[in-house]
Kinemage of the C-alpha trace (Angstrom):
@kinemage 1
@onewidth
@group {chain A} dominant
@subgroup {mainchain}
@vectorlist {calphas} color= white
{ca unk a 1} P 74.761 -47.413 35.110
{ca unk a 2} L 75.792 -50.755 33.932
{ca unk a 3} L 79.457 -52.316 35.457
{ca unk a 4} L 82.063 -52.407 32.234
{ca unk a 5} L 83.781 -55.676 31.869
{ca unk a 6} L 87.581 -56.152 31.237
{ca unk a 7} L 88.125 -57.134 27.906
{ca unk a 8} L 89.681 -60.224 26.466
{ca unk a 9} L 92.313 -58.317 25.424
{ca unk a 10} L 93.396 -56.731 28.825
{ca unk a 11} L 93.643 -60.028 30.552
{ca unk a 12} L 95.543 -61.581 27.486
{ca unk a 13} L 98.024 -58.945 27.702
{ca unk a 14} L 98.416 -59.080 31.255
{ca unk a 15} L 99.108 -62.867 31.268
{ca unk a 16} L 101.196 -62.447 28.895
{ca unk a 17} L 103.578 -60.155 30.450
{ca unk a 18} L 103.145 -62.510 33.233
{ca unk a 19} L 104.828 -64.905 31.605
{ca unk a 20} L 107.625 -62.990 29.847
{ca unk a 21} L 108.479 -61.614 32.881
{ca unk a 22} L 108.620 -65.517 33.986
{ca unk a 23} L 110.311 -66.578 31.325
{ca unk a 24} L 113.080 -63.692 32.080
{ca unk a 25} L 113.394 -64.772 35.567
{ca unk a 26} L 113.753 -68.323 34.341
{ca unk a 27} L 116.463 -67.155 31.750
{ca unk a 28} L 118.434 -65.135 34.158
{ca unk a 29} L 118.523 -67.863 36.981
{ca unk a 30} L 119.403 -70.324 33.820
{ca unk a 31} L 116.828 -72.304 35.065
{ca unk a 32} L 115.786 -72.317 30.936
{ca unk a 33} L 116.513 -76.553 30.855
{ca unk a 34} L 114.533 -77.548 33.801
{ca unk a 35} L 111.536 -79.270 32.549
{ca unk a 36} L 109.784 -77.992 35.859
{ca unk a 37} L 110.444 -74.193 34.903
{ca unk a 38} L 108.575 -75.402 31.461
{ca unk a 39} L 105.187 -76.657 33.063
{ca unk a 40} L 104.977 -73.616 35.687
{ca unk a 41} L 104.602 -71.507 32.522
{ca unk a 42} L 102.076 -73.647 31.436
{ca unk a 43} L 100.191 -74.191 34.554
{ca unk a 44} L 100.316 -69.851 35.245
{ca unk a 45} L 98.632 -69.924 31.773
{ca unk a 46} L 96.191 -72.310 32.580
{ca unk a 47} L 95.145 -71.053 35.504
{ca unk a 48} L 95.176 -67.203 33.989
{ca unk a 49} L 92.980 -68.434 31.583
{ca unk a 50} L 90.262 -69.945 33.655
{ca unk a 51} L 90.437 -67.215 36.224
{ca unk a 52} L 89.866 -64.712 33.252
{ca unk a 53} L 87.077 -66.463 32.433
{ca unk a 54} L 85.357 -67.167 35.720
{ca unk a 55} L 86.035 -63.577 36.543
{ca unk a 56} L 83.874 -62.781 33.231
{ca unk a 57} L 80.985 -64.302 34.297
{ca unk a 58} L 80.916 -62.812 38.119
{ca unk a 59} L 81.265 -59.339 35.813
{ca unk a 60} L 78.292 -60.346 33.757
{ca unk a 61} L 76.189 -60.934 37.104
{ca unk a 62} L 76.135 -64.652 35.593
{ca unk a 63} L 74.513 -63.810 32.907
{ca unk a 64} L 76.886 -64.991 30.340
{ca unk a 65} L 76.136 -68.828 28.664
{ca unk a 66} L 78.762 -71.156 28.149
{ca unk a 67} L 79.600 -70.622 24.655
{ca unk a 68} L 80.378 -66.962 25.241
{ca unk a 69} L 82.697 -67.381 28.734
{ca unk a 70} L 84.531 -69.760 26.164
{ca unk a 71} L 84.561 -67.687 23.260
{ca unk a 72} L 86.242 -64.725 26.098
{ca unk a 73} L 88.715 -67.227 27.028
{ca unk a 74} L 89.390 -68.176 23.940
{ca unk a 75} L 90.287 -64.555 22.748
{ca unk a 76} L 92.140 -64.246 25.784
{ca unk a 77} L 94.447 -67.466 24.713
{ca unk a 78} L 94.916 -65.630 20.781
{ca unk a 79} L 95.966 -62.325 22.618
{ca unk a 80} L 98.416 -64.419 25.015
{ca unk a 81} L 99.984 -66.730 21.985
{ca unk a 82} L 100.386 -63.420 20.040
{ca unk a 83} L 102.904 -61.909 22.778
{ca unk a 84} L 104.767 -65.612 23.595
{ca unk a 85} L 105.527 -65.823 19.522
{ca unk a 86} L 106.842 -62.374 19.183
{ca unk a 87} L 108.921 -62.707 22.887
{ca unk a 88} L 109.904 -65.941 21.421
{ca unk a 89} L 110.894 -64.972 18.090
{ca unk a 90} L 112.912 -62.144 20.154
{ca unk a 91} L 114.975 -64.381 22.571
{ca unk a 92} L 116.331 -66.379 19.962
{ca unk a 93} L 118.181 -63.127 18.681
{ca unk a 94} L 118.428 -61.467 22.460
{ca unk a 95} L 119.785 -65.163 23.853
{ca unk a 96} L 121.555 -67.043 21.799
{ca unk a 97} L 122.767 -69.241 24.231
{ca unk a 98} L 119.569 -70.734 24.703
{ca unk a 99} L 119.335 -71.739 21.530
{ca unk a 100} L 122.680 -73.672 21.896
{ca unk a 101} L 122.415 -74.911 25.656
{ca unk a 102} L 118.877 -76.689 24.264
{ca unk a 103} L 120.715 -78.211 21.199
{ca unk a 104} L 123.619 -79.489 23.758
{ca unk a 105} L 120.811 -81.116 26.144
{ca unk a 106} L 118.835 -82.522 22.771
{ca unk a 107} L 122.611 -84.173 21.865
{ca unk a 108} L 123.005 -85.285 24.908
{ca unk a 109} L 119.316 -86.672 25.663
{ca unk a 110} L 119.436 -88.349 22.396
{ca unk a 111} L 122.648 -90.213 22.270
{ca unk a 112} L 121.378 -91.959 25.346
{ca unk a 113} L 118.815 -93.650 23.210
{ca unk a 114} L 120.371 -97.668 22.378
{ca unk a 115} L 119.133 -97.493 18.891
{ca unk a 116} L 120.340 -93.961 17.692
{ca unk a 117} L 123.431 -93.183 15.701
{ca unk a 118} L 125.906 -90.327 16.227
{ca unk a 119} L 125.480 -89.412 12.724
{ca unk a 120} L 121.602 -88.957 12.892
{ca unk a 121} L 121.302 -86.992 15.787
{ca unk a 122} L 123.667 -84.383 14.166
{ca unk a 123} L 121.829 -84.681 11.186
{ca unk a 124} L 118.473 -84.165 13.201
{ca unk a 125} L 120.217 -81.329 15.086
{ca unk a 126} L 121.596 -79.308 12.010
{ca unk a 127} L 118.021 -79.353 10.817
{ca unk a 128} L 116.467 -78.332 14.150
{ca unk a 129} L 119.509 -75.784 14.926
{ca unk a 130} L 118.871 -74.285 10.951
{ca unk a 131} L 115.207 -73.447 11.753
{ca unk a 132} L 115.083 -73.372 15.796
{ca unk a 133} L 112.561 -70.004 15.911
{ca unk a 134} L 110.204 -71.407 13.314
{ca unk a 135} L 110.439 -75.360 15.667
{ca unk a 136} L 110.339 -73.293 18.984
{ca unk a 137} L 107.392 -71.002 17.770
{ca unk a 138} L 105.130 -73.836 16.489
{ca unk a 139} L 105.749 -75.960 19.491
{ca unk a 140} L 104.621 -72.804 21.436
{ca unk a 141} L 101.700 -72.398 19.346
{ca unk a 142} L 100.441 -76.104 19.604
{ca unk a 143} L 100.483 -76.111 23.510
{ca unk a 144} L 99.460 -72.893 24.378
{ca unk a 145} L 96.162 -73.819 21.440
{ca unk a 146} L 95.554 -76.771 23.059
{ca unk a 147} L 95.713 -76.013 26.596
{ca unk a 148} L 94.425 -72.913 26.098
{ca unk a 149} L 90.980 -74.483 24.710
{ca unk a 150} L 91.148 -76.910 27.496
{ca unk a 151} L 91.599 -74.009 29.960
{ca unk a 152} L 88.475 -71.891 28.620
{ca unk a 153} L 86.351 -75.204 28.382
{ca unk a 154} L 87.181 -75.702 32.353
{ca unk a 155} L 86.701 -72.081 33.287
{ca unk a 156} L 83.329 -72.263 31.244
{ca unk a 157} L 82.464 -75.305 32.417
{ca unk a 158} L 82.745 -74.037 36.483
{ca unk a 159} L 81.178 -70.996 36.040
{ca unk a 160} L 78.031 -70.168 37.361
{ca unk a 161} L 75.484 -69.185 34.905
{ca unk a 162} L 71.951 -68.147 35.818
{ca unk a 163} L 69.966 -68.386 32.758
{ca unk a 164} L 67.414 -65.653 31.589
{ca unk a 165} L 64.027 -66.007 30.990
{ca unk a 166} L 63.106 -65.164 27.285
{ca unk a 167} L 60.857 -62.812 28.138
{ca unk a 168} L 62.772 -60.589 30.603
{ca unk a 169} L 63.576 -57.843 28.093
{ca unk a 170} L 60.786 -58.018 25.850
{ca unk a 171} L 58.636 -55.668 28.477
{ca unk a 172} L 61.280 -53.230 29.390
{ca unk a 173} L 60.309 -49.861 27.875
């Protein structure tokens, strides 16, 4: 009887409730404007990611080649940005005060800068403030893409692979 595998799916859902539930704690202990609290999302994900898809391949018996440990990793990432946009798009109705604790830190951040005027970093805000979810949801969407790719490259990079011969199955009755 041959071992089943856990899907892409499974993992990706379990990562991602990983980091809702991390992104709860990090709400609730208004820890939401650290830039620390931002990059231990990121690295969880990371390392989620390339765990899910080393633990692939040690389910395959090593079996599996690089481009499908990174195409498992890959689906993994999709099914993990798919729950961060919807708890994202969520929060900024659940937690409003996110929304306007971020655009207080932006102000502040950005009239530091010598060169910037009052008057545009209200204008910049009232843009950014007007469409926050769809700003918030495509920054989520680059950087969980992009490190998500780089994260299934690594894991199918490391992975041991022990390649088949082409004639292993062709004299199995």
């Amino acid at each position: 009887m041959e071992k089943k595998t856990t899907s892409a799916v499974t993992v990706g859902f379990l990562t991602g409730l990983v980091l809702v539930v991390l992104a709860l704690v990090v709400y609730f202990t208004k820890l939401y404007l650290e830039k620390w609290g931002q990059y231990l999302g990121l690295g969880i994900f990371m390392a989620a990611i390339i765990w899910a898809v080393i633990n692939h391949g040690k389910e395959t018996n090593h079996s599996a080649g690089f481009g499908t440990l990174f195409g498992f990793g890959f689906k993994t990432v999709a099914v993990v940005i798919c729950i961060m946009v919807i708890y994202t798009a969520l929060s900024g109705y659940l937690f409003p005060d996110v929304k306007e604790a971020i655009i207080e830190n932006s102000r502040a951040e950005a009239l530091k800068q010598p060169n910037v005027s009052e008057a545009d970093v209200e204008q910049g805000l009232q843009m950014f403030a007007k469409n926050y979810t769809m700003f918030i949801i495509m920054i989520i969407l680059f950087w969980y893409l992009v490190l998500g790719v780089i994260a299934s490259l690594i894991g199918a990079a490391v992975t041991k692979k022990i390649p088949q011969s082409p004639f292993e199955n062709s004299f199995k009755p």
